[in-house]
C-alpha positions, 0 to 999 in steps of 0.5 A: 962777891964783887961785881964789876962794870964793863962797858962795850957800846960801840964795839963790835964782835968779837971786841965785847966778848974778848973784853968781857973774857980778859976783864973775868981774868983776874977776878974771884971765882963767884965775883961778877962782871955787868957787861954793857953792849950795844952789838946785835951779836952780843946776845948769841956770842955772851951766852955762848961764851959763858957756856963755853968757858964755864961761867954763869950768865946771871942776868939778861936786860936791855937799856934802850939799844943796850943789852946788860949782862950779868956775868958770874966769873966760874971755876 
């Protein structure tokens, strides 16, 4: 499993989710993604994209003003 960083502070909705769905693109399924985002919506827009396109949200914390996702890539 390879897990990869993607850093979306400072970007607004929907920027942080299409980013984070564009980078998922080429990965393995099982391979994960660490999401950094810093917009208020991010923590109702990542949940419900994984929900949506099938992926796995592994992981939820915060960093001060930033959320971290851990996103594992689905099939």
């Amino acid at each position: 499993m390879k897990i990869e960083d993607l850093d979306a502070t400072g970007l607004l909705c929907p920027l942080p989710v299409l980013k984070l769905r564009k980078r998922l693109g080429p990965l393995d399924v099982g391979d994960c993604m660490r999401l950094r985002a810093d917009d208020p919506a991010a923590v109702i827009d990542v949940p419900h994209f994984c929900d949506e396109a099938g992926h796995a949200l592994v992981e939820t914390t915060q960093d001060g003003d930033v959320q971290i996702y851990l996103v594992r890539k689905g099939g």
